[in-house]
N, C-alpha and C positions, 0 to 999 in steps of 0.2 A: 802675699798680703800687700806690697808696696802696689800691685799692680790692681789689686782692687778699690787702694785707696786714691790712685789715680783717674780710675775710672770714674768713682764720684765727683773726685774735684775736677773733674769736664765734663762734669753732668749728664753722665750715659748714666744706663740703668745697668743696677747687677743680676746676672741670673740668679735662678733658687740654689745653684752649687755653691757659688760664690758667696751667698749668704750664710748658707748652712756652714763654709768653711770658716768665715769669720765668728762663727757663732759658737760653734766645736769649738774653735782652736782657742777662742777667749777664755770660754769654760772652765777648759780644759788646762790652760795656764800658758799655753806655748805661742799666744802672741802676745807680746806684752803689752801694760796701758799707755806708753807712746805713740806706737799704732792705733790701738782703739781709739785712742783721741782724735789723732787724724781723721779716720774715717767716722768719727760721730758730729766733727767739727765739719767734713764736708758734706754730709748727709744737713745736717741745718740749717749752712745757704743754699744748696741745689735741691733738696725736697727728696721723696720717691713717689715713684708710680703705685697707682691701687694694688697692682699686683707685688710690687717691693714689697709694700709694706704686711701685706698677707704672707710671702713670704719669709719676710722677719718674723713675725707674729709666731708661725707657724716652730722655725727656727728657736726659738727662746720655749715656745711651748714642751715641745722634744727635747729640750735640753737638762726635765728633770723629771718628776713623776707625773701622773695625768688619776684624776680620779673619774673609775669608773661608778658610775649611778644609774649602770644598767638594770640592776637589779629593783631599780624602783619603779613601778609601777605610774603611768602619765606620763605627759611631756615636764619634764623639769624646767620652770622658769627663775630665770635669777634676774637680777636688779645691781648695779652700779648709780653713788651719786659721786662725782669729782670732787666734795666734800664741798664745805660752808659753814659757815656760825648758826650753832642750832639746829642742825639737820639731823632729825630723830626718825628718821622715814622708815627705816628698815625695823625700828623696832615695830612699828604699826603694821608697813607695808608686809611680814613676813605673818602675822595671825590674821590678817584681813586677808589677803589672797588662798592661804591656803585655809578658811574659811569656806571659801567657795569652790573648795576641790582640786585647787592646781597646788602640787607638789613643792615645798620651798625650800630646798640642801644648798644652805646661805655657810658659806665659810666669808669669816670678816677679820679685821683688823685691828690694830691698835691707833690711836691718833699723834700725834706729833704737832704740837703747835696749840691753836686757840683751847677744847675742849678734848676730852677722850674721843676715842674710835668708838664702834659698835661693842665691842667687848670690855669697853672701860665703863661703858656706862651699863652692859648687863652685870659686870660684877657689883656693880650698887643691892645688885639684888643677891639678900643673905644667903648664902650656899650654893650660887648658878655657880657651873663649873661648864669652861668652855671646851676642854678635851672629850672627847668623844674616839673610839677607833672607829674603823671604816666600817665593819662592821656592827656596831652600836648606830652609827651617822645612817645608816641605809636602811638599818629597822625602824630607829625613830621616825623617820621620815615616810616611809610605808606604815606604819602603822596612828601616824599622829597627823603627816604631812607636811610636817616642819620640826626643824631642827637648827641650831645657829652652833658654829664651831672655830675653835681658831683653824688659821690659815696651817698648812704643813709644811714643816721643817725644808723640802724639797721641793717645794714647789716654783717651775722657773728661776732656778738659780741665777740664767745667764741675764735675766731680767735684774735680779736681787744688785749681781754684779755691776751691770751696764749702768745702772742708777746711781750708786754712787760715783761711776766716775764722770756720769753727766753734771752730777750738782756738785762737781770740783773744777770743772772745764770748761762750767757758760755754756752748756749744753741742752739744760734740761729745757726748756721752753722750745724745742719743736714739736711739729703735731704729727710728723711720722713715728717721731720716736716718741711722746707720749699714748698716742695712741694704740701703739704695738705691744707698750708697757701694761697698760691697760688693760688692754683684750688677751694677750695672753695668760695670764693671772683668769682672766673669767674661763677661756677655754680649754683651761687645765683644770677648773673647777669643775668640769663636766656638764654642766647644764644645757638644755637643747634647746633654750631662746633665751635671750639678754635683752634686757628695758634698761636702757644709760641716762641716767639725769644728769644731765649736763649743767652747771653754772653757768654764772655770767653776773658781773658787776664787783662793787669793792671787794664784798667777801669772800671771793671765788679767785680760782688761779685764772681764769678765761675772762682779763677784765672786758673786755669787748664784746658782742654779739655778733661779728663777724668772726671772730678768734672761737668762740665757741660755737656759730655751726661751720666751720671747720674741719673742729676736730669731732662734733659727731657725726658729720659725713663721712669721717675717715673712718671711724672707727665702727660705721655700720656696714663701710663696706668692707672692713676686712670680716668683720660676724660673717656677711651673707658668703663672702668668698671660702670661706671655711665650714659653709652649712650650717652656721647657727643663726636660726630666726632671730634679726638684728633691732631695734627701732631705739629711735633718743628721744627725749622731753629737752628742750632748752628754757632752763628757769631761771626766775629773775634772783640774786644773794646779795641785792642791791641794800638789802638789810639782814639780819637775824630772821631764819625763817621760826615763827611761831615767838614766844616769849622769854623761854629758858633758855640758858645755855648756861652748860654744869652737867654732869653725869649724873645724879639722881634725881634732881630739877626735870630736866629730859627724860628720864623714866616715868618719873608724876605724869610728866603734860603728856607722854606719848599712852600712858593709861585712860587717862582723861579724853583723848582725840577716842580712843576704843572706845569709852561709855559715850561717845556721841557729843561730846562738850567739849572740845577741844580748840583751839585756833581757828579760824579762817581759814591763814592761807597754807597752814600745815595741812588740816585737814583736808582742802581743795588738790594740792599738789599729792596726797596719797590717793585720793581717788583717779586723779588723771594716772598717775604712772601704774597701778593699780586696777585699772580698768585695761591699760595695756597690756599686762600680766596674764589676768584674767583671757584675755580672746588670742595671746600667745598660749598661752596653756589648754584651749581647746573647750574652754568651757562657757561662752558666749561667742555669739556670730559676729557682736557689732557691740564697739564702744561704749552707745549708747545701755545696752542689754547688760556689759557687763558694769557698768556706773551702779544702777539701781539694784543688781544684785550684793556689790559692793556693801550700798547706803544699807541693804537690807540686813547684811551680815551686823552689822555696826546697831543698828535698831532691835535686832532679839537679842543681841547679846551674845551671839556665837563666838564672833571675833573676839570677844575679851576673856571667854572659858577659854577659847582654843591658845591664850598667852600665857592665862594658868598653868594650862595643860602644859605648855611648854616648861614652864618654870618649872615644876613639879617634878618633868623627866630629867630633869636635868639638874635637878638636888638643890632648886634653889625653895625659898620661902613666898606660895604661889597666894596668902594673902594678903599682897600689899596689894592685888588688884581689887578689895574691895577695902583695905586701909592702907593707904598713902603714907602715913604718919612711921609705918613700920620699915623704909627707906632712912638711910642717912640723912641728916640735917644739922645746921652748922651752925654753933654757938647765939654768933649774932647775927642779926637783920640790921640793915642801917639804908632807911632811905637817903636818894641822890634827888636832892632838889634841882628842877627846872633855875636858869639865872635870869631869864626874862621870861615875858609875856609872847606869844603869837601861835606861828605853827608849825609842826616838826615837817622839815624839809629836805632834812639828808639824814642817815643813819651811815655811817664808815663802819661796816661791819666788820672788816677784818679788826679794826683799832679797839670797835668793842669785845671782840673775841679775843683780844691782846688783854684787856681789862679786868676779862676773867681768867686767863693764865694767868695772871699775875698773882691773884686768889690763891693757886693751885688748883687750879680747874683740868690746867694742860699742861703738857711736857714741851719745855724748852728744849730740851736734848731727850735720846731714846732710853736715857736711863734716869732719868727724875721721876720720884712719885709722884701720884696723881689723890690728892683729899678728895674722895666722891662725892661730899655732902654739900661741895662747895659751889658757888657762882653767882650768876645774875639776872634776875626776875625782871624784865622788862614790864612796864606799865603804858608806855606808849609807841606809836608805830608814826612811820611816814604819813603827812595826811590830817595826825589829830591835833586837837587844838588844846594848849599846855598854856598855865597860869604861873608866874613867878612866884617858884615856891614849891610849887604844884610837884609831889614826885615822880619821875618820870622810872624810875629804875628803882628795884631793892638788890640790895649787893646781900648776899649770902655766906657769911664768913666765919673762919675758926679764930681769926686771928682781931682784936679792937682798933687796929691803929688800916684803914682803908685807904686811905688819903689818895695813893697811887692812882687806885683802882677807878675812886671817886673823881679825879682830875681826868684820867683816861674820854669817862663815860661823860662829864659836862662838855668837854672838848670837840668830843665826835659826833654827838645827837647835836643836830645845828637845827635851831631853832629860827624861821623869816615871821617878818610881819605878815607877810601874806599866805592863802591858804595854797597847800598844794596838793594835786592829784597824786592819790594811792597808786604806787607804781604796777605793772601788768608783771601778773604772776607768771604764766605760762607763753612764752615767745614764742616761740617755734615748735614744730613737729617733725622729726627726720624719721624717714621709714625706708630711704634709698640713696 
């Protein structure tokens, strides 16, 4: 180990031996987190090559179970966003695509920090339950074409491991080892192409748009170096995407985006990543082709039976998707008045996704409840033009005394005299 950790810190490259030894031997307990520091500390200034990091990937992959979803019929496509305030995508993007026939065996997470994960906000819904076995997960999905599940017990341990001791040693912020982190987690979920929504801006871990295509350059080529049809979206989280943020709130509006009446730029961002899905999964030639089959699903209404349909196999209550009202909701409502006159010119999304943690919206540590009914209804966006007085936000709450929550949210929506351009939703396109 002392000898591999030398090699990093003079910035050679390590073979796939070398890696796979550090990656075992971590595991496995017999090298301890002294070493591993070392070698994660010098891996951060000196970087790896495309092929390191394939071989890390690969490495962390092997080191716990792998799900097979051979058994299912189509190309399986899955979806990664690097998270953000507000981001309801996969509730949409999973009945919208596989709507259109391409297969969607989404295992997701829990959240940590501003808002729930994907499964904090499905259990908003009365009786979804996220366990599923393997085989339960493979019929549903053969026979319905989606299904959402938690993550497993075993899945990349050596990943589970290396994470904590990155976010104790000033580690975590490189893009070999976020990236490896990443994509091994997807290519142990089995899926035979990944669509990566990548952040960028306050609300996002990738405050840069250099930092973030980056790391979806990195992380597409480890996809492609591994066989799995790779491509990134780089989107703007320079605000709260859509209006909600709160786990039943985001249920509502990501119902709403399915009946066709949804946000702007929620709904724009599910079709872009959504149409990539679509002609990864083999069921449009071209972008374009798979866009309006998209728009079409969303227009008869397929996309919103096929979320029922989800709900229903999965024992939860499938009609809150024609009443809303039968979702958690939270004591009071208390508008957040505008303090001047002009036009909304920044939104700190992370600061207002702190605003609704604070609610109980999100978990400070991994063991805090999460109030599903709770959070904050946004009224205006970057762009529009706000009167003193004028509410710009409703906070959504169990609890009468806001005040926090209310200072957070005046604080961060920065109001100029002048008018300003609606920021560009979609940056970049990574495909190589």
């Amino acid at each position: 180990m002392v000898d591999i950790i030398e090699k990093k810190r003079d910035g050679e490259r390590l073979s796939k031996e070398e890696i796979s030894f550090f990656i075992d031997g971590y595991t496995a307990g017999t090298i301890p987190d002294y070493q591993a520091s070392a070698l994660l500390m010098a891996i951060y200034f000196n970087g790896m090559s495309s092929e390191e990091q394939g071989n890390l990937t690969l490495a962390m992959v092997e080191s716990g179970d792998q799900i097979d979803l051979s058994d299912i019929s189509g190309v399986k496509v899955d979806k990664h966003s690097t998270g953000g305030v507000g981001d309801t995508t996969t509730l949409i993007l999973v009945p919208l695509v596989a709507a259109c026939g391409v297969p969607v065996a989404k295992m997701s997470g829990r959240g940590l920090g501003h808002t729930g994960g994907t499964l904090d906000k499905l259990e908003a819904i009365e009786g979804f339950h996220i366990e599923l076995t393997q085989e339960q997960f493979v019929k549903q999905v053969n026979d319905l074409k989606l299904a959402v599940i938690g993550q497993s017990g075993n899945l990349t341990p050596a990943d589970k491991k290396l994470y904590s001791l990155r976010d104790v040693t000033a580690t975590v912020n490189s893009i070999p080892l976020i990236a490896s982190s990443i994509m091994s987690k997807k290519i142990a979920a089995g899926a035979d192409a990944i669509v990566l929504d990548v952040k960028t801006g306050d609300g996002a871990f990738m405050k840069t748009v250099e930092d973030a295509e980056a790391l979806a350059h990195a992380m597409v080529s480890i996809g492609r170096q591994v066989g799995r049809n790779t491509m990134a979206v780089i989107s703007d989280m320079s605000q709260p995407l859509g209006f909600a943020i709160g786990n039943a709130l985001e249920v509502k509006e990501a119902i709403e985006t399915l009946q066709g009446r949804g946000p702007e730029d929620l709904t724009e961002l599910c079709l872009v990543l959504g149409s990539k899905m679509v002609v990864a999964g083999g069921k449009a030639e071209s972008i374009d082709e798979a866009r309006l089959l998209l728009e079409k699903v969303i227009e008869d209404g397929s996309a919103l039976k096929l979320f029922g349909e989800l709900i229903d196999a999965q024992g939860g209550n499938s009609e809150i998707i024609h009443d809303t009202s039968l979702l958690p909701f939270a004591t009071y409502e208390i508008n957040v008045p505008a303090l001047t006159t002009g036009f909304v010119s920044k939104m700190e999304a992370d600061e207002i996704g702190v605003a609704a943690m604070v609610l109980g919206a999100g978990r400070e540590t991994k063991d805090d409840d999460i109030d599903l009914a709770v959070g904050i209804m946004l009224k205006k966006k970057i762009g529009d033009a706000v009167r003193e007085g004028e509410t710009i936000a409703v906070i959504h709450s169990n609890r009468e005394d806001v005040s926090k929550s209310m200072k957070l949210i005046q604080q961060h929506i920065h109001i100029s005299k002048e008018a300003q351009k609606k920021p560009e939703l979609i940056l970049r396109m990574i495909t190589e």
